[in-house]
C-alpha positions as CSV (number, residue, x, y, z in Angstrom):
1,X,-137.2,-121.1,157.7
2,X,-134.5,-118.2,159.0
3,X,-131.9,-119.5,160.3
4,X,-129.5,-116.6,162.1
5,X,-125.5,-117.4,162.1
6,X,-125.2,-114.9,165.5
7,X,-124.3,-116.6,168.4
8,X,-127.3,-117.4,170.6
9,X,-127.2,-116.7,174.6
10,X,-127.1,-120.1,175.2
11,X,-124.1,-120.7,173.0
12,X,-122.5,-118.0,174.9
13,X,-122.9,-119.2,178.3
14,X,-121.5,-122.7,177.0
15,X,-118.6,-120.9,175.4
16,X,-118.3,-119.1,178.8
17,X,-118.2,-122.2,180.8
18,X,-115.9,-123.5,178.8
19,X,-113.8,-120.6,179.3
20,X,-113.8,-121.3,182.9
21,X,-113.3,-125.2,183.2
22,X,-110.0,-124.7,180.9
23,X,-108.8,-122.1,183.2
24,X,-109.5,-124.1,186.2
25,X,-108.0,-127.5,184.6
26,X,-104.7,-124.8,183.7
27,X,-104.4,-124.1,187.8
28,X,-105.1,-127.6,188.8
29,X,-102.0,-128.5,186.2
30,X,-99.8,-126.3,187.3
31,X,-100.7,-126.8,191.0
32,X,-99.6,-130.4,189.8
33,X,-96.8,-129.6,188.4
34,X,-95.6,-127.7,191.3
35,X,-95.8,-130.6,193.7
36,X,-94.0,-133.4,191.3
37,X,-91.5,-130.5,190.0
38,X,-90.6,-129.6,193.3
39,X,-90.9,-126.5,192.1
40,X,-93.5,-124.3,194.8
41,X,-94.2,-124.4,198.0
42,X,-92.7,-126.5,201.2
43,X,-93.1,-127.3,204.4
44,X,-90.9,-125.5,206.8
45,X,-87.7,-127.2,207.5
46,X,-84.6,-125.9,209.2
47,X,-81.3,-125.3,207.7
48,X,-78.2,-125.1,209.7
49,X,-75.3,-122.6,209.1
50,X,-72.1,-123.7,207.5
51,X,-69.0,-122.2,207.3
52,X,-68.6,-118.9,206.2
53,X,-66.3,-120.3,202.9
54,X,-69.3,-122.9,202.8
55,X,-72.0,-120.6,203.0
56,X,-70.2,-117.8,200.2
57,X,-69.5,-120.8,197.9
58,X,-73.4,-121.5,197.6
59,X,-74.8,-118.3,197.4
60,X,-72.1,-117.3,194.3
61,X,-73.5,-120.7,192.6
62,X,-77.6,-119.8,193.7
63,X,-77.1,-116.5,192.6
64,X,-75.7,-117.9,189.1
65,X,-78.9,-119.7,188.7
66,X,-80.9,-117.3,190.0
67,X,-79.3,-115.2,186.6
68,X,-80.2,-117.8,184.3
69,X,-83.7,-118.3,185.6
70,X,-83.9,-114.3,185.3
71,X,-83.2,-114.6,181.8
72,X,-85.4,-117.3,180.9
73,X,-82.8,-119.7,180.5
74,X,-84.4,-122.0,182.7
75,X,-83.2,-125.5,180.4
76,X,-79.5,-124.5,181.2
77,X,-80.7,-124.6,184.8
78,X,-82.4,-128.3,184.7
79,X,-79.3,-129.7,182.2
80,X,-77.6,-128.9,185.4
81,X,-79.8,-129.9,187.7
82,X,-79.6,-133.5,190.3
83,X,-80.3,-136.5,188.9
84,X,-83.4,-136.1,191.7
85,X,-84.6,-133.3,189.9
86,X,-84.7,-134.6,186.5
87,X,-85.9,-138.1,187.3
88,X,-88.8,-136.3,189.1
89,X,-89.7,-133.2,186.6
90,X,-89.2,-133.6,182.9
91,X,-87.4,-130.7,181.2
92,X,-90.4,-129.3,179.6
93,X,-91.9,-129.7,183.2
94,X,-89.9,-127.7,184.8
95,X,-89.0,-124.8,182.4
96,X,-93.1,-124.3,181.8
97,X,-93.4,-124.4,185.5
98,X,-90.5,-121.9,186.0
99,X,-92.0,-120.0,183.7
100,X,-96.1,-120.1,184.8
101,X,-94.5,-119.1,188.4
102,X,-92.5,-116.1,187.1
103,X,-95.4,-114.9,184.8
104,X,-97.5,-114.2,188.0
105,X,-95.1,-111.9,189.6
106,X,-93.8,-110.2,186.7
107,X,-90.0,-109.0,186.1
108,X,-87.6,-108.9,189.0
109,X,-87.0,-105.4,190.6
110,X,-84.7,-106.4,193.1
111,X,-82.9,-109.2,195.4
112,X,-81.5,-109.4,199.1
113,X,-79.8,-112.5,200.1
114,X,-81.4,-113.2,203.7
115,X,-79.6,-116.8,204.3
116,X,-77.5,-119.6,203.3
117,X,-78.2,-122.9,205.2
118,X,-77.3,-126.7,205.0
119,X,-79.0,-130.1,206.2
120,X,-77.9,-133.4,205.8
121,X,-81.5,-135.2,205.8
122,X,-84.6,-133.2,204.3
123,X,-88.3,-134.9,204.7
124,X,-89.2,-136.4,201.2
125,X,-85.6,-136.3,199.9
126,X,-82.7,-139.1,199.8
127,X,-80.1,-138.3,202.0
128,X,-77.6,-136.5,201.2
129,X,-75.8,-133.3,201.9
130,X,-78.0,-130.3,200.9
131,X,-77.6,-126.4,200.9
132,X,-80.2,-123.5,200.1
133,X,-80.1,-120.1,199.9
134,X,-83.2,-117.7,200.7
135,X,-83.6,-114.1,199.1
136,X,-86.1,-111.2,199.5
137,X,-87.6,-110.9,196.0
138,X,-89.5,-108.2,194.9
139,X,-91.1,-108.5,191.7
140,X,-93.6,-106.3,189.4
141,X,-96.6,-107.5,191.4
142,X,-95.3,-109.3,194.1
143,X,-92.9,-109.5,197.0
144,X,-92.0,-113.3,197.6
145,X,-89.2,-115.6,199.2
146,X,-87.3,-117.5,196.7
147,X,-85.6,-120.8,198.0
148,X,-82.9,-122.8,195.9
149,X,-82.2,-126.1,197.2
150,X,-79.1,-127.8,196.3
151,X,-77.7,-131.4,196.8
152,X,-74.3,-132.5,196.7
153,X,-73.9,-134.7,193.9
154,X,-70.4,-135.8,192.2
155,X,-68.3,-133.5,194.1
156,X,-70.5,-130.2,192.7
157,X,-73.3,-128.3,194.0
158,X,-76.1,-129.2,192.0
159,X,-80.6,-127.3,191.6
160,X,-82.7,-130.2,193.4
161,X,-85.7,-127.7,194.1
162,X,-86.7,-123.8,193.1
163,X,-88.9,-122.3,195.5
164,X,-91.6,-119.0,195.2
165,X,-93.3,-118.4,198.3
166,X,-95.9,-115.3,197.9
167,X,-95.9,-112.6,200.4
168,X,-98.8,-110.4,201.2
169,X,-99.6,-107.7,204.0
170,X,-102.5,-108.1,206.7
171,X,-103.0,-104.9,208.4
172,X,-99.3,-104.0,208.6
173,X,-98.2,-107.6,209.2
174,X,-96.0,-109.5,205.9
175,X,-97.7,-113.0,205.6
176,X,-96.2,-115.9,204.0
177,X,-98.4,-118.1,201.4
């Protein structure tokens, strides 16, 4: 009897749908992920304006972690972060999160602040007073809104939530998803 070592058609296909099932368990994870990392997308929810001393303050801070995110330092970020944060989104969580959301738009080619705002009760959140800031972003191979969400915890401004919120164009007209 011949037995051949090649990989039969039917092996393949198995291989193949293999293939496929781990990629689609990796998006359900990270889709996961996103939701218990608070990391992804939100509902809408209005932010009032502050003060302009208020408003300059946070956007210095956002736009300090917006640095360190931008040079995969993303641990410095969640040592940092609210106790909300890190009781909700384990370190490893939350930097391989970060990281899978940055991956699909590729390197950052540039940044407009559009808004600073503040709230003092957020859906889904313990109350508190909370601050975010809201930038154009364009990236390698997208153009997205990023949101940082602050609380104010022990007299500092501290990351409760990192935001990407894909943009895309339907005849003409920018679209949020």
């Amino acid at each position: 009897m011949v037995t051949s070592t090649m990989p039969t058609a039917m092996s393949r296909a198995v291989a193949a749908s293999r293939s496929a099932t781990a990629a689609s368990l990796r998006l359900i994870l990270l889709v996961l992920l996103c939701v218990a990392c608070r990391v992804g997308a939100t509902p809408a929810f209005v932010f009032e304006p502050g003060s302009p001393q208020d408003e300059a303050a946070v956007a210095v801070q956002v736009k300090d972690i917006l640095r360190l995110l931008d040079s995969n330092e993303t641990g410095v970020v969640w040592d940092a972060a609210s106790t909300s944060l890190k009781r909700s989104t384990p370190r490893p969580a939350f930097i391989d999160t970060v990281k899978s959301l940055r991956d699909s738009v590729g390197d950052l080619q540039s940044r407009t602040l559009k808004g600073v705002g503040f709230a003092t009760d957020i859906p889904d959140s313990a109350p508190g007073r909370y601050a975010a800031a809201f930038f154009e972003s364009r990236f390698a191979q997208a153009t997205v809104e990023e949101k940082v969400v602050l609380v104010m915890q022990d007299g500092m401004w501290r990351v409760a939530g990192y935001f990407i919120t894909k943009r895309f164009t339907v005849h003409g007209d920018a679209v949020k998803t």
